[in-house]
C-alpha positions in Angstrom: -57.7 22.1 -15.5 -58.5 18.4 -14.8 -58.1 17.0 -11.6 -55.7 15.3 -10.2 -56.6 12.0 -8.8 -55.8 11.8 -5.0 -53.7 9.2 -5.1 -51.5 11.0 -7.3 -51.0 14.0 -5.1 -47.7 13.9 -3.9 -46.8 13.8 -0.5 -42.8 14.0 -0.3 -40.1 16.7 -1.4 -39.2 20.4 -1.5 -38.4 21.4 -5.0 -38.4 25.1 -6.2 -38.0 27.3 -9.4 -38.1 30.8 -9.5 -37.5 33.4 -12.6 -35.0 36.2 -12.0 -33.9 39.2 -14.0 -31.1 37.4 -15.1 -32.0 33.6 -15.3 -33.5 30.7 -12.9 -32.7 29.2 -9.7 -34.2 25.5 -9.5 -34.0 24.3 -5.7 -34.8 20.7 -4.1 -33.7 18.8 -0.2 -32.6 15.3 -1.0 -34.7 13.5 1.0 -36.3 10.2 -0.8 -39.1 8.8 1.1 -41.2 5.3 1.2 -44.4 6.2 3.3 -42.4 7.0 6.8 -39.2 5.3 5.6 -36.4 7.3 4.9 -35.2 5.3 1.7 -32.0 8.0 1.2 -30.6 10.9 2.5 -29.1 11.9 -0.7 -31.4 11.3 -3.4 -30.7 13.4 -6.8 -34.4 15.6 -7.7 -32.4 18.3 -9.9 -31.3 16.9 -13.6 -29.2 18.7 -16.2 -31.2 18.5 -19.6 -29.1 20.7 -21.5 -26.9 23.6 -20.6 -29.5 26.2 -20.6 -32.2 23.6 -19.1 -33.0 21.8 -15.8 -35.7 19.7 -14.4 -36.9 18.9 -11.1 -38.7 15.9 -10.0 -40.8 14.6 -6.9 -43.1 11.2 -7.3 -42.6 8.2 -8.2 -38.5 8.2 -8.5 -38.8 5.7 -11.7 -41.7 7.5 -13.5 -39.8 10.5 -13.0 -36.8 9.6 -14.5 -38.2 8.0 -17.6 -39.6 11.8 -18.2 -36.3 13.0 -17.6 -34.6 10.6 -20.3 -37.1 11.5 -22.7 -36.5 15.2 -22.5 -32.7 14.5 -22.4 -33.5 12.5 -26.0 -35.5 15.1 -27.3 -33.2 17.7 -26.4 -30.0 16.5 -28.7 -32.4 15.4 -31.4 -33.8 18.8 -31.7 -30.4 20.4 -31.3 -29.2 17.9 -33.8 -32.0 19.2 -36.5 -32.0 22.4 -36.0 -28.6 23.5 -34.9 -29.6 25.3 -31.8 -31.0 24.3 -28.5 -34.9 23.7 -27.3 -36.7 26.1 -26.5 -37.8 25.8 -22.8 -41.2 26.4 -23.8 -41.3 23.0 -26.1 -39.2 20.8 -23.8 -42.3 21.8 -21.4 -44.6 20.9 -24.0 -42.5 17.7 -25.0 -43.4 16.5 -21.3 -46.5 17.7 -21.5 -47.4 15.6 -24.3 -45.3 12.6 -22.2 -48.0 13.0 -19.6 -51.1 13.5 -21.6 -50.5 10.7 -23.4 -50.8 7.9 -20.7 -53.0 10.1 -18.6 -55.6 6.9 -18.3 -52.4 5.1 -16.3 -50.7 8.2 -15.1 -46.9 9.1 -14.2 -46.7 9.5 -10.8 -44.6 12.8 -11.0 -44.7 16.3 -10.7 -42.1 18.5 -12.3 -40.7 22.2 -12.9 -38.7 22.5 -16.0 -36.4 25.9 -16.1 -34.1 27.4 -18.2 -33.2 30.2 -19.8 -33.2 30.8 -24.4 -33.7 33.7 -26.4 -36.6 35.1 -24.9 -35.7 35.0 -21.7 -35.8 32.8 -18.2 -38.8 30.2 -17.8 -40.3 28.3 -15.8 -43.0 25.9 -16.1 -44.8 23.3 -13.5 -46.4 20.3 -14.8 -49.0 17.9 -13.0 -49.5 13.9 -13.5 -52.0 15.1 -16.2 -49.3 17.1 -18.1 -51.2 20.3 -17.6 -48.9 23.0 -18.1 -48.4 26.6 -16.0 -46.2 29.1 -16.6 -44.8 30.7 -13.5 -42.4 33.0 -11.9 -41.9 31.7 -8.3 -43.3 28.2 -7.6 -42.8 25.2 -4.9 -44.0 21.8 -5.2 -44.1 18.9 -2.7 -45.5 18.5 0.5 -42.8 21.2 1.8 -44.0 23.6 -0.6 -46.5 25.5 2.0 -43.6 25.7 4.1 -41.1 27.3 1.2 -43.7 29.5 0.1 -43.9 31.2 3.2 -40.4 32.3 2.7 -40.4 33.0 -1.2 -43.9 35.0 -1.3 -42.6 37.5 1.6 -39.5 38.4 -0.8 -40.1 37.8 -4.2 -40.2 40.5 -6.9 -40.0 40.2 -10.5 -36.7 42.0 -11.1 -34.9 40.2 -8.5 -31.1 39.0 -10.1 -29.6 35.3 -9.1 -27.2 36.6 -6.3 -29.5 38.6 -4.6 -32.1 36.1 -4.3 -30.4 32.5 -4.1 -29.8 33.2 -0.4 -33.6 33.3 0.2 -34.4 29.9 -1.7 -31.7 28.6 0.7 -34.1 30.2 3.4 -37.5 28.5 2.0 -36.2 24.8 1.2 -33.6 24.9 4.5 -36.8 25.9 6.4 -38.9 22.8 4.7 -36.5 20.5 5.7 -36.8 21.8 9.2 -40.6 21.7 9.2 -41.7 18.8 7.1 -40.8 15.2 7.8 -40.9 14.3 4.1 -38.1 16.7 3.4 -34.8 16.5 4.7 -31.6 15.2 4.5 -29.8 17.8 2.4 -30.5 20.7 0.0 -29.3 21.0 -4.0 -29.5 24.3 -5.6 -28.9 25.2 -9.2 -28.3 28.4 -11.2 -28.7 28.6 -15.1 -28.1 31.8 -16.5 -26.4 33.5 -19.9 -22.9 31.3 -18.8 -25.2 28.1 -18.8 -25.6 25.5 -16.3 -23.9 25.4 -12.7 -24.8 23.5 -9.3 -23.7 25.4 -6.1 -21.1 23.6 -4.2 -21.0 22.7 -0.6 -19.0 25.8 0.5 -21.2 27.8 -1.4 -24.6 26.7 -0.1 -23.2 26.7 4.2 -22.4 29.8 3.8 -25.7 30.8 2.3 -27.3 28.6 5.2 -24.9 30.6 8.1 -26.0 33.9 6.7 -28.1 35.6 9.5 
């Protein structure tokens, strides 16, 4: 795997994705940052692709959300020609390929792309470089030492949505608490068999009152 120059290592954000039984949970505070300035409180780092995909970003908030229109493109014009929806595998490789391609001048963003198709939940993490993992429970950001704390003590592979959502409210709730980069609130979203679906407000203070 190349490396990743160090002024491309990115040093804001909590964002999550883990692979359950059942489908994915994708996880993020909403905290945007410039340096030590607190540029918004509720900055949006969770993006609908598709009904049975999501992406998460953390970077540069501009290079990040060109990637995110060109999978959203790439998406309806492969649903469009084929008749059924993208695979998560090749919208990973579509940004992938995004990456590579101006790897000389680089995107300053890292992302997790997640969903759930035929096969089964994915997914995968992405650097600046578009190098590609596949992975099961992963954190990125400068939080993500933090979050993983909480995830690696509870994670298993055959762990269903309901039973663990309440512990990636744990990891990124405790991020926010630990790491000034992180903050200001929390988004969590499930995508499983019945699609796409962001938790509400009720829904994620009573995760976060839960002993």
């Amino acid at each position: 795997m190349r490396e990743v120059p160090k002024e491309l290592i990115l040093k804001g954000t909590t964002t999550i994705g883990v692979v359950c039984k059942d489908g994915v949970i994708l996880a993020s505070d909403t905290r945007v940052t410039m340096g030590y300035f607190v540029a918004h409180k509720k900055g949006k780092k969770i993006y609908q692709v598709d009904e049975h995909l999501a992406m998460t970003i953390a970077g540069s908030v501009a290079d990040a959300q060109k990637a995110v229109d060109i999978l959203k493109a790439n998406a309806q014009l492969y649903k469009l020609s084929y008749g059924r929806p993208i695979p998560i595998n090749s919208a990973a490789r579509v940004i992938a390929n995004l990456l590579g391609s101006v790897r000389y001048a680089p995107l300053a963003t890292q992302v997790l792309i997640g969903g759930i198709d035929t096969t089964g939940p994915h997914v995968y993490m992405l650097d600046p470089l578009g190098s590609v993992t596949e992975e099961k429970c992963v954190s990125t950001g400068s939080g993500s030492p933090i979050a993983y704390g909480v995830l690696e003590d509870k994670y298993k592979e055959d762990v269903e949505i309901k039973e663990f959502t309440p512990i990636v409210v744990k990891a990124v709730n405790a991020a926010m608490k630990r790491d000034a980069a992180s903050g200001g609130s929390f988004d969590v979203v499930i995508i499983d068999e019945n699609g796409f679906r962001e938790l509400d407000d009720d829904e994620k203070r009573k995760f976060v009152e839960e002993p």
